[in-house]
C-alpha positions in Angstrom: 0.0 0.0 0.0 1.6 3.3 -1.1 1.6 5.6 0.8 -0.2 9.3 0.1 0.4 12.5 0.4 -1.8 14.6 2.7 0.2 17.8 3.0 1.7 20.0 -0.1 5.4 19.5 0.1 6.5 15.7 -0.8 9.3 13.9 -0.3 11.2 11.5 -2.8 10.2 7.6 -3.0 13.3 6.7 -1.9 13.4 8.9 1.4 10.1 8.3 2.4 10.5 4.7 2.0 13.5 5.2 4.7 11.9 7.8 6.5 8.7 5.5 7.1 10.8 2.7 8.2 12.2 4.2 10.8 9.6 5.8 12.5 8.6 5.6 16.3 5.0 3.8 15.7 2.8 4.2 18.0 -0.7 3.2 17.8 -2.0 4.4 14.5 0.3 6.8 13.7 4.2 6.8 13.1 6.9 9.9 14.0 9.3 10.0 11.4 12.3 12.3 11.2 11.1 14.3 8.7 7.3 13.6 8.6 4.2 12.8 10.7 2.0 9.1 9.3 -1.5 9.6 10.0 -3.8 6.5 9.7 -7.2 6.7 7.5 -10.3 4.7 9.3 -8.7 1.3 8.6 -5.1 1.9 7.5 -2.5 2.7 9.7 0.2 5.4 8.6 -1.7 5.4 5.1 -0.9 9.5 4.8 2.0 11.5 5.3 2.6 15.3 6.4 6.2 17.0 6.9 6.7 18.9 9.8 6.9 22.1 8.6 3.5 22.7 7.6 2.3 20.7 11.1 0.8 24.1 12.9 -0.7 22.3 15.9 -1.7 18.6 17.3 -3.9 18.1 20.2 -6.2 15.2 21.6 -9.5 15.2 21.1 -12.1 12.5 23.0 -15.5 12.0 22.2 -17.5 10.5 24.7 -20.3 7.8 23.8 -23.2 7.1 25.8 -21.6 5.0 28.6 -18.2 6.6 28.0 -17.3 6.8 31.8 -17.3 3.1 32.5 -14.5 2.7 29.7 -15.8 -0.3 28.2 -14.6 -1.3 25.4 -17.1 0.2 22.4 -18.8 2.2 24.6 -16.3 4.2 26.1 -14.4 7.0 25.2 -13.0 7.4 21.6 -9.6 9.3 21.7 -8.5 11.5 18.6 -5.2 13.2 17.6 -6.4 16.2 15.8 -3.5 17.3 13.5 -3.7 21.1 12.2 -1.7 22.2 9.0 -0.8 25.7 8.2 -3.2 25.6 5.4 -6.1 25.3 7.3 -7.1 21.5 6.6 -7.4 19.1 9.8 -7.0 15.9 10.0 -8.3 13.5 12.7 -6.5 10.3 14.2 -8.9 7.9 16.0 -6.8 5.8 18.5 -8.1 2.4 19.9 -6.7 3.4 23.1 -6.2 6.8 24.6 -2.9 6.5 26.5 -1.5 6.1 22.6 -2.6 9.2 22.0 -1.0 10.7 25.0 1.7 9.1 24.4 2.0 10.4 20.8 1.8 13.7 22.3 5.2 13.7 24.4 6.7 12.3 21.8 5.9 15.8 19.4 6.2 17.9 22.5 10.0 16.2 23.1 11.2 16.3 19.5 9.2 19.1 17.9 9.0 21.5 20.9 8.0 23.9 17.9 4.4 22.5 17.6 1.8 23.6 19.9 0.1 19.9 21.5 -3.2 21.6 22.6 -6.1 23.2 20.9 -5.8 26.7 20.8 -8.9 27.0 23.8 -6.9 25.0 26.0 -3.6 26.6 25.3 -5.6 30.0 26.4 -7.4 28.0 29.6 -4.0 26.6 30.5 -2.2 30.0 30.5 -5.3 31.5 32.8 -4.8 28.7 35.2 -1.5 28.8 35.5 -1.2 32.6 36.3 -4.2 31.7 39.3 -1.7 29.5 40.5 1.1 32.1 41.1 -0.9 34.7 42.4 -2.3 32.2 44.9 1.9 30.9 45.6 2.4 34.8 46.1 0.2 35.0 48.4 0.9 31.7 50.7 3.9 32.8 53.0 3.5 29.6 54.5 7.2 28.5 55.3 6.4 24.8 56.2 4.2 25.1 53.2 6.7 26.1 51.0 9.2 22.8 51.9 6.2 20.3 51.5 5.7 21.4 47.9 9.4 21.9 47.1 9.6 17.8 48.3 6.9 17.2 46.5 8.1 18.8 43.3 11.5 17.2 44.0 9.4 14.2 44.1 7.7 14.9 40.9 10.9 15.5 39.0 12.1 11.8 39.6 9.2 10.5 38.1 8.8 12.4 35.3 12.0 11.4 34.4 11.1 7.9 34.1 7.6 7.8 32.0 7.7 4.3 31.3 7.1 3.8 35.3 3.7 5.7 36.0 2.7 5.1 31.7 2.7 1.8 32.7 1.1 2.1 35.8 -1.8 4.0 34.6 -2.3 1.5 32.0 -2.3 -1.4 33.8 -4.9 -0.1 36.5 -7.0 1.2 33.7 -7.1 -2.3 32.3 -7.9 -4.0 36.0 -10.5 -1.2 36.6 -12.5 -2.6 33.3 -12.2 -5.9 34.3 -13.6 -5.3 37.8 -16.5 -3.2 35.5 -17.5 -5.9 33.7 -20.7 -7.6 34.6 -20.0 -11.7 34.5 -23.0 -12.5 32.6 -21.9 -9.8 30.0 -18.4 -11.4 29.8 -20.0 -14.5 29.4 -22.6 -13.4 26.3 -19.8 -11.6 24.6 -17.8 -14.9 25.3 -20.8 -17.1 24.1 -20.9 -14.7 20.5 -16.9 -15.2 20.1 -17.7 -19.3 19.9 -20.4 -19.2 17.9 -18.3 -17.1 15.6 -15.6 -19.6 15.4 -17.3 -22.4 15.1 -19.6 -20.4 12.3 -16.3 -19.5 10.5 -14.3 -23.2 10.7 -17.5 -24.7 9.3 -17.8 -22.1 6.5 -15.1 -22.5 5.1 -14.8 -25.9 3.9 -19.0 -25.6 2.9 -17.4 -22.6 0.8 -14.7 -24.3 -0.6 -17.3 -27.2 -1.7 -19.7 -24.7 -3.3 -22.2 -25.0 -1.1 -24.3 -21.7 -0.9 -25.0 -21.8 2.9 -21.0 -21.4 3.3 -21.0 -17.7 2.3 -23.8 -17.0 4.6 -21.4 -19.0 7.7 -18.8 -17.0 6.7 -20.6 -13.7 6.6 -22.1 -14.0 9.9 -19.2 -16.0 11.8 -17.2 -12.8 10.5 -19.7 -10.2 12.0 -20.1 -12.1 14.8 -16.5 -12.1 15.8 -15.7 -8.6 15.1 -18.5 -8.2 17.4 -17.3 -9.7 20.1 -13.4 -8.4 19.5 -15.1 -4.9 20.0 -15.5 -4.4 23.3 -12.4 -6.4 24.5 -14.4 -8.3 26.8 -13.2 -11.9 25.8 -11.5 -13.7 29.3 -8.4 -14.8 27.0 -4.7 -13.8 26.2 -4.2 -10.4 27.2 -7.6 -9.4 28.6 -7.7 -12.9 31.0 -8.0 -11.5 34.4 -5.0 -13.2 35.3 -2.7 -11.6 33.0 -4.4 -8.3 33.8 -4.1 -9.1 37.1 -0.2 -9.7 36.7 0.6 -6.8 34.6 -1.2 -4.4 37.4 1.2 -6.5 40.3 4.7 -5.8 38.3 3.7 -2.2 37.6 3.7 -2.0 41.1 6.7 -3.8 41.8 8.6 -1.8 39.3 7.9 1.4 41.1 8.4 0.3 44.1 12.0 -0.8 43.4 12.6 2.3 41.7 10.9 4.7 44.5 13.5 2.1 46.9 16.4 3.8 45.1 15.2 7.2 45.4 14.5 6.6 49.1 17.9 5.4 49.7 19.5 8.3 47.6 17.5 10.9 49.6 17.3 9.5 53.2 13.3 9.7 53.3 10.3 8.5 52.0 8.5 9.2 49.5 5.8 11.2 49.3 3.1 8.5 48.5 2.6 5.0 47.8 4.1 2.9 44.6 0.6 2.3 43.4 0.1 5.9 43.1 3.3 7.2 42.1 2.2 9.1 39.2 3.2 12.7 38.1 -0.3 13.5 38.4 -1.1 12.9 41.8 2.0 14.9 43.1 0.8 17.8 40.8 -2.6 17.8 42.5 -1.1 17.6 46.2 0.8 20.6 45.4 -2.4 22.7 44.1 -3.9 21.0 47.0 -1.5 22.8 49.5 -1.2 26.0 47.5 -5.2 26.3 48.0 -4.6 26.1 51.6 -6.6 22.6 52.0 -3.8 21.1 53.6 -0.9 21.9 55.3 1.5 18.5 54.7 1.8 16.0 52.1 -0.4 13.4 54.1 -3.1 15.2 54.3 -2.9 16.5 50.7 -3.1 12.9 49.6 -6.2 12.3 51.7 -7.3 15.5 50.1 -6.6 14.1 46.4 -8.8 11.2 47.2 -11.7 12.8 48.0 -11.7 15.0 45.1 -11.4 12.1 43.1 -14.1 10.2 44.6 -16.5 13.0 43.9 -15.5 13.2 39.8 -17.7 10.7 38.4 -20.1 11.0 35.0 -22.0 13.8 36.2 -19.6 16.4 37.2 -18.5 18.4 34.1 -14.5 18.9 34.1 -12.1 20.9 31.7 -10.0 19.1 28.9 -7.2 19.2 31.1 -9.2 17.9 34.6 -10.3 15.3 32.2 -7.3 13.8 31.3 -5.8 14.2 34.9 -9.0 11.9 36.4 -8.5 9.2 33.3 -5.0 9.1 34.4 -4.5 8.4 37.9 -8.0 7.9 38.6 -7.9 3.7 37.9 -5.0 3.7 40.4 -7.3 4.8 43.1 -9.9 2.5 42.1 -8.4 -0.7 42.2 -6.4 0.4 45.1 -9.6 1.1 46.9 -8.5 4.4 47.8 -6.0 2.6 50.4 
C-alpha cells in the first residue's frame, strides 16, 4: 500500500520509504524524522505530512453514551487532531487513549515547535496557570513552601522515568474494566466469540465445496467475531483476568524498586505509595496545599482522594481535569483508595 500525500510538500520515494521505516509507531500513527503518518479509518500510517506545515496537534475525546465506564465500544473514543498551516485538519482515532497521550510527548519532546493543545486550551492553561502564582504569592507559609518543594523534587524523579507511571496508569486502567464488567456480560460476549468460530471453521470448507450456505457461515461467523473483538471483553490472552491481574502487580513492583532507590539516595520517604506514584497525583497535592486545603503532604493525599471520589459522569470537568481523572483515577480504584 503506497503511501499518500496529505500535506503539499513531498518527499522522494526513496526517502520516504527510509523515512517510514524508521519511524517511532505508536498506535496508529508513526513519528518520522522528517514527517508525521496519520492512519485513515482502517489503514495505519496510510498518509504523510512533513513537519513544517504541522501548525498544531492536540487530543481530542469523544465520549459515547456510557463513555465513563471505559468499556470497550462504549467508552471513550480518543482522537489526535492534527492542524496544518493551510487550514485543513485531520483527525486520528486511537483504539486506546494513553497512545494518543503518548504520541503527544513524543511531538512535545522532538518538535517542541508544535503547539500539543487546541488553541482554547492553550488559552485556559495559560489563565490557570497565572491563578496559581498569584495564589503561591500570596501563601507565605514557610512549612508550606518545603512540602511542595519535596513534593516537586518528588515529581521530578518520576517524570524522568515515564515508562514507570505510563505503565502504571495502563495497567490499572485495564484492571479497573475488568472489575466493571458484569460476569453475565463477559460470558454473552464470550458465548458470540464461539459461535463465531465455530460459524467460520465450518464455513469455510461448505465454501470451498460450493455450497451456498458457506457464504452465509462465513458472513455471519465474521460479524459475529468482530462483534465480540469490539469491546475487548473476551476472558483470554491479554484481557484474562489473570494476565491483567499480573501486569497491574509488576507495575507496582517496578515502582516500588525504583521509589527504593530514590528513598535510599534521599534519606526519606517518598511522598506516596508505589501504586500511586504518578506525576499527576504529586501535581494535585501541590495545588492542594497551594489552595490552603492542607498543610503536609499526608493530608494532601487524603485531600486528592476525596476529590477524586466525587469526579464521576455527572460532574463536568475541563479538557485538562479530564485527562488528569482518566489518568491516575484507575489507580485509586483498584487500590480502593488505600
Amino acid at each position: 500500500m503506497p503511501t499518500l500525500l496529505y500535506g503539499k510538500q513531498s518527499m522522494p520515494p526513496s526517502e520516504l520509504k527510509a523515512d517510514k521505516k524508521a519511524a517511532r509507531k505508536i498506535g496508529p500513527v508513526g513519528m518520522g524524522r522528517r514527517a508525521l503518518y496519520m492512519n485513515s479509518f482502517y489503514i495505519s500510517r496510510m498518509y504523510y505530512v512533513v513537519w513544517t506545515e504541522v501548525r498544531r496537534v492536540y487530543k481530542l475525546v469523544a465520549m459515547t453514551k456510557g463513555g465513563f465506564t471505559g468499556i470497550g465500544a462504549f467508552g471513550s473514543m480518543s482522537y489526535l487532531v492534527v492542524e496544518l498551516r493551510d487550514g485543513r485538519t485531520k483527525k486520528c482515532q486511537f483504539k486506546y487513549e494513553n497512545q494518543t497521550d503518548q504520541a503527544l510527548a513524543w511531538i512535545e519532546e522532538h518538535h517542541p515547535e508544535i503547539p500539543v493543545r487546541s488553541a482554547a486550551a492553550q488559552k485556559k492553561l495559560e489563565e490557570k496557570k497565572a491563578e496559581e502564582s498569584r495564589r503561591v504569592r500570596v501563601m507565605p507559609d514557610e512549612n508550606a513552601q518545603k512540602e511542595i518543594a519535596a513534593l516537586q523534587e518528588a515529581k521530578d524523579y518520576l517524570e524522568k522515568q515515564p515508562q514507570l507511571y505510563h505503565s502504571l496508569s495502563a495497567s490499572a486502567g485495564k484492571k479497573r474494566v475488568q472489575q466493571q464488567v458484569p460476569a453475565g456480560k463477559r460470558a454473552f460476549v464470550t458465548g458470540i466469540f464461539v459461535v463465531s468460530v465455530v460459524l467460520l471453521a465450518a464455513g469455510i470448507p461448505m465454501t470451498i465445496k460450493g455450497h451456498p450456505v458457506g457464504l452465509y457461515m462465513l458472513l455471519f461467523g465474521g460479524a459475529f467475531l468482530l462483534f465480540s473483538l469490539a469491546g475487548n471483553l473476551i476472558p483470554i490472552g491479554r484481557n484474562s483476568p489473570r494476565r491483567v491481574e499480573q501486569e497491574w502487580q509488576d507495575a507496582v513492583s517496578s515502582c516500588e524498586a525504583s521509589l527504593s532507590e530514590w528513598e535510599a539516595s534521599q534519606g526519606t520517604s517518598f511522598p506516596v505509595p508505589a501504586r500511586y506514584a504518578h506525576p499527576v497525583v504529586l501535581e494535585r497535592m501541590i495545588r492542594v496545599i497551594v489552595e490552603g486545603r492542607a498543610a503536609d503532604a499526608r493530608q494532601a493525599l487524603e485531600v486528592v482522594k476525596d476529590d477524586l471520589k466525587k469526579l464521576n459522569c455527572s460532574v463536568k470537568v475541563s479538557q485538562e481535569e479530564y485527562d488528569e481523572v482518566v489518568a491516575v483515577k484507575p489507580m485509586f480504584l483498584v487500590s480502593d483508595y488505600q
